[in-house]
C-alpha positions in Angstrom: 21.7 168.2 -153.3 20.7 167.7 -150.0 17.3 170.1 -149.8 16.2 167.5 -152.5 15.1 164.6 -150.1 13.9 166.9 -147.7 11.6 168.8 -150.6 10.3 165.6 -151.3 9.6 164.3 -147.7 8.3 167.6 -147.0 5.7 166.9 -150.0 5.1 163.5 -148.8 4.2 165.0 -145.4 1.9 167.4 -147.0 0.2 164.5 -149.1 -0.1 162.3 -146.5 -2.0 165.2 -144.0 -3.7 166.3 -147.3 -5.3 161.9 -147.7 -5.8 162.0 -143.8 -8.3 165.2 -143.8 -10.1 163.4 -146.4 -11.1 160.7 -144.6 -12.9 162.6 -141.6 -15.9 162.3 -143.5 -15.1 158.3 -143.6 -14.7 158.6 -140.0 -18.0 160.6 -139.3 -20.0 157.9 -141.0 -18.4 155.5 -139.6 -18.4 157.3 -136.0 -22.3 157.3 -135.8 -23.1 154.1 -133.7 -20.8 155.8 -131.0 -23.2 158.4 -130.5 -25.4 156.2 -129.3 -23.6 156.0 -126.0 -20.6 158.6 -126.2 -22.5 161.2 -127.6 -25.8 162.2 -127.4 -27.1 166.0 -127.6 -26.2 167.2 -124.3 -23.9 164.5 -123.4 -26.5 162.0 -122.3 -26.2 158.6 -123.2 -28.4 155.3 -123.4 -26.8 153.9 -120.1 -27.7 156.8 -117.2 -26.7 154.8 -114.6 -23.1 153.5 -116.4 -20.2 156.0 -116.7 -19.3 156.3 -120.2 -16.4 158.9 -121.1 -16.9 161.9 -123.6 -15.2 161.2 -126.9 -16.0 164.0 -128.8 -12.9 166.3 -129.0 -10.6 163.3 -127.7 -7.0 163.1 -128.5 -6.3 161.0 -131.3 -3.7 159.2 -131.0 -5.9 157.9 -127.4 -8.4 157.2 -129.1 -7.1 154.8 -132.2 -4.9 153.5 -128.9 -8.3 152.3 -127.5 -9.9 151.1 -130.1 -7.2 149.1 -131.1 -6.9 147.5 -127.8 -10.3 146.5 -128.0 -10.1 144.9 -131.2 -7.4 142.7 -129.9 -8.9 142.4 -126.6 -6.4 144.2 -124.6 -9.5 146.2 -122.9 -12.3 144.2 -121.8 -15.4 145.9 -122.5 -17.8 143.3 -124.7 -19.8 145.9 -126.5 -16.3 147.9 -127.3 -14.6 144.7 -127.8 -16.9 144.1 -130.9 -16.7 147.6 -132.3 -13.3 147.5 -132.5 -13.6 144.4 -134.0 -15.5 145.4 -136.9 -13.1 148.3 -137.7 -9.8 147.9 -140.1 -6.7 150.1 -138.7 -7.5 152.5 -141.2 -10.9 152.8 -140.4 -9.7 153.1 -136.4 -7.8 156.4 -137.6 -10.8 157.8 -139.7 -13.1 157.9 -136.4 -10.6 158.5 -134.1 -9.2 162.1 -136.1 -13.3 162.7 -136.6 -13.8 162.1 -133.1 -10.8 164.2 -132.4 -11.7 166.9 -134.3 -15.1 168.1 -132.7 -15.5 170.0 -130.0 -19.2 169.2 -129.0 -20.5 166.0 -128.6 -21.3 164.5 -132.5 
């Protein structure tokens, strides 16, 4: 009786990484004004003069840390601040395992 439960969480594992996939086209959509800065061809961005970190290939679980920061304005950066305003925690996961999962700039 016991390999029951764990059958069951094993599918609910598999589900759940099964819905998450899903959603990396979600989170290249939505990942598209970063590229504006964080990603350009080539890694060039609109600010030459203004470090701005790759993203592209990123670990995850950094990046939804980030952007959840700066939606609740742990980090201070204004134009970041408002991006991760605009973005639902479930939203913050769909760019963040895009991001995550390229290994060029987007």
């Amino acid at each position: 009786m016991k390999l029951i439960p764990l059958i069951v969480a094993t599918g609910a594992l598999s589900l759940a990484a099964t819905t998450h996939a899903a959603d990396l086209d979600a989170g290249r959509q939505l990942a598209y004004t970063c590229t504006g800065c964080h990603g350009i061809a080539g890694y060039k961005n609109a600010y030459p003069n203004y470090h701005v970190p790759r993203i592209a290939g990123q670990n995850r679980d950094y990046l939804v840390a980030a952007l959840t920061a700066y939606s609740k304005g742990e980090r201070t950066h204004p134009t970041m601040r408002a991006q991760g305003e605009a973005l639902s925690a479930e939203e913050i996961d769909n760019v963040a395992s895009y991001l995550a999962s390229l290994r060029e700039a987007p």
